[in-house]
DRENZA-584994 format. One record per residue (C-alpha): x, y, z. Coordinates in steps of 0.02 Angstrom, whole numbers, plus 50000, padded with zeros to 5 digits. Layout:
% DRENZA-584994
px->X | py->Y | pz->Z
...
This chain:
% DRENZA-584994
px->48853 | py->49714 | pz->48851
px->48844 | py->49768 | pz->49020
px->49025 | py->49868 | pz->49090
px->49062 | py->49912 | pz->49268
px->49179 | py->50063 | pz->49281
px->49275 | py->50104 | pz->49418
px->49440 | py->50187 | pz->49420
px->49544 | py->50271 | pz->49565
px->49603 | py->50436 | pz->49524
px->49753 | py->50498 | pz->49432
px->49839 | py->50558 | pz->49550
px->49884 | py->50741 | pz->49523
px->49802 | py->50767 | pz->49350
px->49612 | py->50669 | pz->49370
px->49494 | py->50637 | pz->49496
px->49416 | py->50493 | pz->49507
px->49253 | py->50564 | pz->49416
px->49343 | py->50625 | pz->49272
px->49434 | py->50456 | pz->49255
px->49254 | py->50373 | pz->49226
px->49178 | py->50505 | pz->49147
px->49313 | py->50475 | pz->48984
px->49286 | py->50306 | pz->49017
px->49105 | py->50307 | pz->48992
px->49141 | py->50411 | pz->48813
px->49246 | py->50287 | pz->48748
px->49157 | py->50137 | pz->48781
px->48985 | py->50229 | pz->48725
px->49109 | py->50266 | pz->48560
px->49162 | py->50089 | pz->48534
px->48999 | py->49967 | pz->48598
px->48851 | py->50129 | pz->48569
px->48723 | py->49991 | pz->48647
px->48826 | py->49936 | pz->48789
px->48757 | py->49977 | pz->48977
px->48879 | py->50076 | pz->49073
px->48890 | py->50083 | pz->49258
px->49005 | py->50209 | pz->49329
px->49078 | py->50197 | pz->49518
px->49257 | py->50302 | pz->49547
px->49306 | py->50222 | pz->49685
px->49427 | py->50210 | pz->49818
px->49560 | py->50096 | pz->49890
px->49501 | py->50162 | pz->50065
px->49607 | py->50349 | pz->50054
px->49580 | py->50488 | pz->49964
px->49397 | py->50488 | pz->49871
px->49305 | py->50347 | pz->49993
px->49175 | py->50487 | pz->50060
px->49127 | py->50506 | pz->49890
px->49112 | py->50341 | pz->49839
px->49017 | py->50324 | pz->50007
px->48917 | py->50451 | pz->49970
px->48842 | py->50390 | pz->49809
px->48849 | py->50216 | pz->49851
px->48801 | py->50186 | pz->50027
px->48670 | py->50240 | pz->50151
px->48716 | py->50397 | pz->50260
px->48756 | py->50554 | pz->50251
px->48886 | py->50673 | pz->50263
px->48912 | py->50789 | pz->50394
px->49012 | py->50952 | pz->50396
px->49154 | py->50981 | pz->50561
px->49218 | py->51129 | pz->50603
px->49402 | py->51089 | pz->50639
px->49573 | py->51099 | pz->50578
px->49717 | py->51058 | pz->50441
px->49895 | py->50990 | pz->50470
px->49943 | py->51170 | pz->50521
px->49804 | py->51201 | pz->50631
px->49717 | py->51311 | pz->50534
px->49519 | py->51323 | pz->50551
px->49430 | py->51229 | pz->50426
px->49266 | py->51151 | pz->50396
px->49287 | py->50961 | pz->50341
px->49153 | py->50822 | pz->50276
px->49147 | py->50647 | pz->50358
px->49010 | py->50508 | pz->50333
px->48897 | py->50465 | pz->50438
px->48818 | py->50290 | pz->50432
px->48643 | py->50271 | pz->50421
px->48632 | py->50208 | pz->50605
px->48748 | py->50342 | pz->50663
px->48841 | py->50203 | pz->50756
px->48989 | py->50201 | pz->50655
px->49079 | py->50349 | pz->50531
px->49189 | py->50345 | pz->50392
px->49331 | py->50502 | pz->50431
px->49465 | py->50527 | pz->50274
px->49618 | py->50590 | pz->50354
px->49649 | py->50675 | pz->50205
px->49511 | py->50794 | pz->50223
px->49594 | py->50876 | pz->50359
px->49788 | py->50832 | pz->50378
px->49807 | py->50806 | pz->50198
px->49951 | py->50880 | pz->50084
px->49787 | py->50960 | pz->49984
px->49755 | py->51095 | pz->50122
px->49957 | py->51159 | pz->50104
px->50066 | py->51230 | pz->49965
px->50219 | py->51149 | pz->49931
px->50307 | py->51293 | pz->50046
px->50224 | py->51229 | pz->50187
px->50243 | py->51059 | pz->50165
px->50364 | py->50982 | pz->50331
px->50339 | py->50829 | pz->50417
px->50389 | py->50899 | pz->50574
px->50282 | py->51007 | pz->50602
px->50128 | py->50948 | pz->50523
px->50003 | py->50850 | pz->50654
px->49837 | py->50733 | pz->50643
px->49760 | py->50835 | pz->50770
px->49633 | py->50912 | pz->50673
px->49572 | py->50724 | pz->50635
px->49543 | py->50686 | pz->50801
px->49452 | py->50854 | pz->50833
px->49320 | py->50762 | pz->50676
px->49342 | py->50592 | pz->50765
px->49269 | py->50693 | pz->50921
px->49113 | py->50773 | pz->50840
px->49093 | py->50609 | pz->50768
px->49083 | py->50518 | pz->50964
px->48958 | py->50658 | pz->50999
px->48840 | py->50588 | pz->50876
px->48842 | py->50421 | pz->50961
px->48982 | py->50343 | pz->50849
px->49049 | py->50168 | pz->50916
px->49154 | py->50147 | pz->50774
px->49272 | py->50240 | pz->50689
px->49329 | py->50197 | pz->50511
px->49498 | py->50314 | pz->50477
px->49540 | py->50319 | pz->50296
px->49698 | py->50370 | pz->50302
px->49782 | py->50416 | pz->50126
px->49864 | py->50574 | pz->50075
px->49914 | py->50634 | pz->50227
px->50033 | py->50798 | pz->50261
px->50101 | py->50721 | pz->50412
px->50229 | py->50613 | pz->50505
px->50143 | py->50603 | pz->50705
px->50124 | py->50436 | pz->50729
px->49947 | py->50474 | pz->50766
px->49999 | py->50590 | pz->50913
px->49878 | py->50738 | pz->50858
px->49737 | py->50627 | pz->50861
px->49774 | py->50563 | pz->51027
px->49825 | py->50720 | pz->51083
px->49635 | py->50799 | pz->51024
px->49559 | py->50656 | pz->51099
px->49647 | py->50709 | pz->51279
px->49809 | py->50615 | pz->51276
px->49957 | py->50689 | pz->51332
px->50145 | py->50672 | pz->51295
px->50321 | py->50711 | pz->51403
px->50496 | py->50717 | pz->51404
px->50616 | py->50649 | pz->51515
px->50596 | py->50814 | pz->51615
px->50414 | py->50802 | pz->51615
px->50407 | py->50935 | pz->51500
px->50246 | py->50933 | pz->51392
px->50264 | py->50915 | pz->51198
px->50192 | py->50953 | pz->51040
px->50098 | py->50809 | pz->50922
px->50207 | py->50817 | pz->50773
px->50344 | py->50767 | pz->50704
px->50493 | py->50849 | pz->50779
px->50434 | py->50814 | pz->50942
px->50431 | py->50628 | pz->50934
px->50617 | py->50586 | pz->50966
px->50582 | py->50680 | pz->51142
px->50436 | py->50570 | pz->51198
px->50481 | py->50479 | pz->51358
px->50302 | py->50457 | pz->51417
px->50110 | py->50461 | pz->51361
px->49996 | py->50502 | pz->51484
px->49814 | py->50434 | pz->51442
px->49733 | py->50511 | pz->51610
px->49647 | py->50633 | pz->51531
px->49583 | py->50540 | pz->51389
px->49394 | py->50560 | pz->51337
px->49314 | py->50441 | pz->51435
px->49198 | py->50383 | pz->51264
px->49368 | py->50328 | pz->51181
px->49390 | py->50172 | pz->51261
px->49193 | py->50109 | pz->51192
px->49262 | py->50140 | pz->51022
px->49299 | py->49991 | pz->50896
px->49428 | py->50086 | pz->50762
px->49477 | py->50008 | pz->50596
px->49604 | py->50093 | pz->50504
px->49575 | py->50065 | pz->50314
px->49757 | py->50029 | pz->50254
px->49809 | py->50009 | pz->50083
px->50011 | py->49966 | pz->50092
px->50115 | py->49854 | pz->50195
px->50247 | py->49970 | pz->50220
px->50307 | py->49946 | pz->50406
px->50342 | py->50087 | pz->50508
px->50543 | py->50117 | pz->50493
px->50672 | py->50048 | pz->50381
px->50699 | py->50078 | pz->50219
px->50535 | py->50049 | pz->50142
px->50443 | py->50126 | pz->50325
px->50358 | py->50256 | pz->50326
px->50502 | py->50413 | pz->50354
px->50605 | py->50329 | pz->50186
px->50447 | py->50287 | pz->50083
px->50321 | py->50458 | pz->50099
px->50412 | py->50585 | pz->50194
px->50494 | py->50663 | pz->50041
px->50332 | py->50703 | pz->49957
px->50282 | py->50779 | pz->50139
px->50436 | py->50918 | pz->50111
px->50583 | py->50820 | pz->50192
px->50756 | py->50833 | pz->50181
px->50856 | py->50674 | pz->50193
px->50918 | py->50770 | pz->50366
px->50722 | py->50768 | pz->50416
px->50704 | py->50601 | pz->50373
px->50820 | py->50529 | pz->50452
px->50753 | py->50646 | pz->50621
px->50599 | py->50563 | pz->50591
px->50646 | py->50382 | pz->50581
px->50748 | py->50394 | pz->50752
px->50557 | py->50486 | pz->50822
px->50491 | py->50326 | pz->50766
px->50606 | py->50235 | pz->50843
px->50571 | py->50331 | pz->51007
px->50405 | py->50330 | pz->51006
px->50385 | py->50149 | pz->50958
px->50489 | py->50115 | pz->51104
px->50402 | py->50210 | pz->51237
px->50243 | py->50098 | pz->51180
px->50332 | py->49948 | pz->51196
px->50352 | py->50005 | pz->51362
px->50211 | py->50051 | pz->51401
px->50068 | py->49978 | pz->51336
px->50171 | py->49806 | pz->51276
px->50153 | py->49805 | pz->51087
px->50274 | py->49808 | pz->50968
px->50221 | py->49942 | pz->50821
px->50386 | py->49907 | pz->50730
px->50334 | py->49776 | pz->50602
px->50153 | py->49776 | pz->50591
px->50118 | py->49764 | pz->50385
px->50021 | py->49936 | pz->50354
px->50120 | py->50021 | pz->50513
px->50208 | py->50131 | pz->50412
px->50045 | py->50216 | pz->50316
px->50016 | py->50382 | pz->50331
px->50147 | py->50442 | pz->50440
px->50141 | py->50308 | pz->50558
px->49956 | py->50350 | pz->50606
px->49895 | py->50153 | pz->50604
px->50061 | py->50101 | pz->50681
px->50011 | py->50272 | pz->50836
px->49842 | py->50207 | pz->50860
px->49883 | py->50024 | pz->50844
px->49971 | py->50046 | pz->51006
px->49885 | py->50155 | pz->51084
px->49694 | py->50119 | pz->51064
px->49710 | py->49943 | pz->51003
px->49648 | py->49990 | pz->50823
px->49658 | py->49854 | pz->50662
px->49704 | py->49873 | pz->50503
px->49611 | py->49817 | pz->50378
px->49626 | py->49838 | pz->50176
px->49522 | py->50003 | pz->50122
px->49456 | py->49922 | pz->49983
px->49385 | py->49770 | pz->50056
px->49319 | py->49888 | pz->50193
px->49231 | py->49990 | pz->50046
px->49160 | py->49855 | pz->49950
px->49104 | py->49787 | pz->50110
px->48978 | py->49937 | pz->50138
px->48936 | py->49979 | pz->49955
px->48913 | py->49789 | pz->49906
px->49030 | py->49787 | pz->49770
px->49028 | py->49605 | pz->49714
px->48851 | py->49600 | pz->49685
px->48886 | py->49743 | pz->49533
px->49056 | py->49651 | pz->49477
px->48976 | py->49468 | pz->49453
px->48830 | py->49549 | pz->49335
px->48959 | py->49625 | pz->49214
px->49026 | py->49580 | pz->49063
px->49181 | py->49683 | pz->49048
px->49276 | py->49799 | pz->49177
px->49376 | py->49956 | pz->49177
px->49467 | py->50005 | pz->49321
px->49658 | py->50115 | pz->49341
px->49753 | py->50215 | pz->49443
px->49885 | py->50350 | pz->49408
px->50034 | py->50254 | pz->49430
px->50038 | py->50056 | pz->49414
px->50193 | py->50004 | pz->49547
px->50236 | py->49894 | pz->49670
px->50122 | py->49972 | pz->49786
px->50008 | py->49936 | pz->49675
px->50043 | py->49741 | pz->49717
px->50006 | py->49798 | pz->49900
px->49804 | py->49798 | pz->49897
px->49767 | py->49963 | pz->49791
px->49615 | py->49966 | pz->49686
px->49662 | py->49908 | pz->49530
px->49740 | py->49745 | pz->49582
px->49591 | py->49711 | pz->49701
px->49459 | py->49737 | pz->49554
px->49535 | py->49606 | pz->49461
px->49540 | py->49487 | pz->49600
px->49327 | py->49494 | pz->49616
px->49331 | py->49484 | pz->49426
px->49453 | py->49352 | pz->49425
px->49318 | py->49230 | pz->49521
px->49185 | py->49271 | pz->49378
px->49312 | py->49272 | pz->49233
px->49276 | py->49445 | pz->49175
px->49380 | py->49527 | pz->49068
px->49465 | py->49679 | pz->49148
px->49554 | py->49819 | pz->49079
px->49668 | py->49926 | pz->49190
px->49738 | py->50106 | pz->49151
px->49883 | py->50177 | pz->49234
px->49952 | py->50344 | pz->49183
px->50132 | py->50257 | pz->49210
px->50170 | py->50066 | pz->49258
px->50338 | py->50032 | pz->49334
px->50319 | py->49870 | pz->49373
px->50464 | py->49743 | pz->49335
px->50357 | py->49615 | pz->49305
px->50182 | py->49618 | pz->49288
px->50050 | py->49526 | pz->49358
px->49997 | py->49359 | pz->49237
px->49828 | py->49347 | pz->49252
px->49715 | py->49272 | pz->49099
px->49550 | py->49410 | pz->49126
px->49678 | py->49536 | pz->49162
px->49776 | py->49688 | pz->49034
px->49872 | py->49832 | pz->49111
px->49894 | py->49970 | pz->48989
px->50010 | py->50125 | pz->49002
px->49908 | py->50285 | pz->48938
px->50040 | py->50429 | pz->48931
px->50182 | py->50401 | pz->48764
px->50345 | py->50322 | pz->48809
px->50440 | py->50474 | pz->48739
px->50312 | py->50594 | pz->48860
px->50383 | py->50706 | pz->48981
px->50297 | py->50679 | pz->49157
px->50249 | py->50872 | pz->49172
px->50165 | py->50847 | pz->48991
px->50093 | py->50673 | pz->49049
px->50001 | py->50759 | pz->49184
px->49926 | py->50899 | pz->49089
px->49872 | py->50777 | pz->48934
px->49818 | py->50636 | pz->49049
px->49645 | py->50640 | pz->48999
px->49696 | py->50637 | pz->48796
px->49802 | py->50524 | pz->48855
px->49666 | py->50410 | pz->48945
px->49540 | py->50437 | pz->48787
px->49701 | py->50369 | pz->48651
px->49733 | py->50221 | pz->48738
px->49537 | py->50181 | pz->48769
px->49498 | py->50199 | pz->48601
px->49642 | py->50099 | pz->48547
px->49612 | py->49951 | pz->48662
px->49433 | py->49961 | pz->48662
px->49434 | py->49936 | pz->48471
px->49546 | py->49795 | pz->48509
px->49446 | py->49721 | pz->48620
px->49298 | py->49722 | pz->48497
px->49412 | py->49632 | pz->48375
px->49430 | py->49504 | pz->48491
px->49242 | py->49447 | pz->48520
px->49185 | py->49458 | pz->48361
C-alpha cells in the first residue's frame, strides 16, 4: 500500500514536520509493509519555503532585513532555479512569530521589512514575485512594502506618513515618483488562501486583527484606514480594492498591492502544487493523510486539507483528515473523504495544545485500525 502524507501544521502546538512524522509512526504501526511518502505542506503561508525547499528546484537565500517592528533580522526566501522568479513568505519577516504577545499592535506593525526581501530579490534578476502571505503581525495594506520599494504616502497637508496601521486613516495621497524603476517589470502573484474581503464584518480588521493585539477601539480605527486608503486608490489608480475575494488576507496586503502594482491573487495551494508537481504523487497513492489545526469555515475557503481531497477526489482515494478541533456546522459530504477531531471533547484547549501530538497518535491509531477493518 502506497500512502502520501501531507499535513499543514497545527497551528500553535506542531509544525508541519512533526504532524507527518507521527503520521508516518502510526501508519508504519498499523500497515508495517506499507510505503510512506511524507510532504508537510503548505496552503501557500506559513511553511511553503520549506515545502519548496524539499520539493522543488532552487535554493534559499538569506536577506538581511527587518520584522514588523523594524528590527534587523536575517530572513530566508526561495529562489527559483532560473532566478527569474522567488517565493517570499511574509511571515518570515512581518510575522506575529518575530513578536511577543506585548508587542503585538496592528497599528504599528508594517510590511516594510518584506519589501526590503522583495528588493534583494529584484537584485538577483527576479521578474516575478510570489508573496506568501500567512501569519502576518500587521494591518498596512501593503504600505511598508510599497513604501521599501520607494513609494511614498501624504496627508491632506502634504505631510509625509508612516506605513502602518495608524497611519492609514490619514492617507490623502500616494506618490509613486520615486518608485524603483525595476518594479513596474515585475509580474506579482499573491498566494491567497481565504476570501475574506477587505472590510466588513468578516474583512480583514473584524476577522485577524484581534489575534494581531487589537482592541475593538483599534479595530474599528483600522477598518475606517481601510476605508481611507481604499478610497484614495479608487481615486487614484481606478480600482476598487473593497470586494476583491482574498482582499482582506493578511492585513489587507493583497487588497494594497492589488491596487497599487496590479498584483493577482491566486490560491497558495494550487500555486504550490503547481511548482512541486503534486498530482503526479497524489494519483500513484493508495490512501492519504492530510490535517490542519483547526477544521473551520476557513477551512471551506481553499486551505490544504479541503484542496487535498479535491485531487484525491478525481482518483477516488481514500483520504483521511486530522484537525486538532473542527467547528464546522456541517461538514463536507464527500464519499473518499473522513474528517476526524484528534483532541477529547471534554479537553481543555490549553491541554489540547500541549497533548496535540498524543492526541494526533490516539486518533491515528484508532482510525487507522478502522480503516484496516474496512479493506479486509
Amino acid at each position: 500500500m502506497k500512502v502520501l502524507i501531507i499535513p499543514d501544521s497545527f497551528k500553535g502546538s506542531l509544525k508541519a514536520t512533526e504532524v507527518a512524522l507521527e503520521m508516518e509512526k502510526a501508519v508504519s504501526e498499523v500497515f508495517p509493509n506499507a510505503l510512506s511518502t511524507l510532504m508537510p505542506f503548505s496552503d501557500g503561508g506559513e511553511g511553503a519555503l520549506t515545502v519548496l525547499e524539499n520539493h522543488a528546484d532552487g535554493k534559499i537565500i538569506n536577506c538581511t532585513t527587518t520584522d514588523s517592528l523594524k528590527r534587523n533580522l536575517i530572513a530566508p526566501f526561495f529562489l527559483f532555479e532560473n532566478s527569474k522568479s522567488a517565493w517570499i513568505e511574509l511571515s518570515q519577516t512581518a510575522g506575529l512569530v518575530q513578536l511577543n504577545p506585548e508587542e503585538r499592535n496592528p497599528l504599528k506593525t508594517s510590511t516594510w521589512g518584506t519589501g526590503v526581501m522583495i528588493r534583494r530579490a529584484m537584485d538577483l534578476g527576479c521578474k516575478t514575485i510570489f508573496l506568501g502571505i500567512g501569519g502576518s503581525a500587521t494591518h498596512d495594506l501593503g504600505t511598508g512594502i510599497i513604501s521599501a520599494l520607494g513609494g511614498k504616502f501624504y496627508d491632506v497637508n502634504n505631510t509625509s506618513l508612516e506605513p502602518n496601521g495608524a497611519q492609514l486613516k490619514e492617507i490623502d495621497r500616494i506618490d509613486l515618483s520615486g518608485l524603483d524603476s525595476r518594479v513596474k517589470e515585475i509580474k506579482w502573484v499573491i498566494a491567497c488562501d481565504v476570501k475574506n474581503s477587505l472590510t466588513g464584518p468578516y474583512g480583514a480588521a473584524n476577522t485577524y486583527a484581534k489575534q494581531k493585539g487589537a482592541t475593538p477601539e483599534v479595530i474599528l480605527a483600522l477598518e475606517k484606514g481601510s476605508k481611507q486608503f481604499a478610497k484614495v486608490i479608487k481615486e487614484q489608480f481606478d480600482k476598487n480594492i473593497l470586494d476583491i475575494p482574498g482582499g482582506g488576507a493578511a492585513g489587507g496586503v493583497s487588497a494594497g498591492l492589488f491596487g497599487v502594482f496590479d498584483a493577482t491573487l491566486q490560491n497558495g495551494f494550487e500555486l504550490l502544487s503547481q511548482q512541486t508537481k503534486i498530482t503526479e504523487q497524489i494519483k500513484e497513492m493508495d490512501l492519504v493523510l492530510t490535517g490542519e489545526g483547526h477544521f473551520d469555515e476557513q477551512s471551506t475557503y481553499g486551505k490544504l486539507a479541503l484542496q487535498v481531497a479535491k485531487l484525491t477526489k478525481q482518483y477516488k482515494i481514500k483520504t483521511l483528515v486530522f484537525a486538532g478541533k473542527t467547528s464546522l456546522s456541517s461538514l463536507p459530504k464527500l464519499p473518499h473523504l473522513e474528517i476526524h477531531q484528534t483532541t477529547p471533547p471534554s479537553m481543555s484547549l490549553e491541554k489540547a495544545m500541549k497533548n496535540a501530538a498524543q492526541n494526533l497518535r490516539s486518533k491515528l491509531l484508532e482510525t487507522l485500525n478502522t480503516y484496516k477493518k474496512q479493506i479486509h
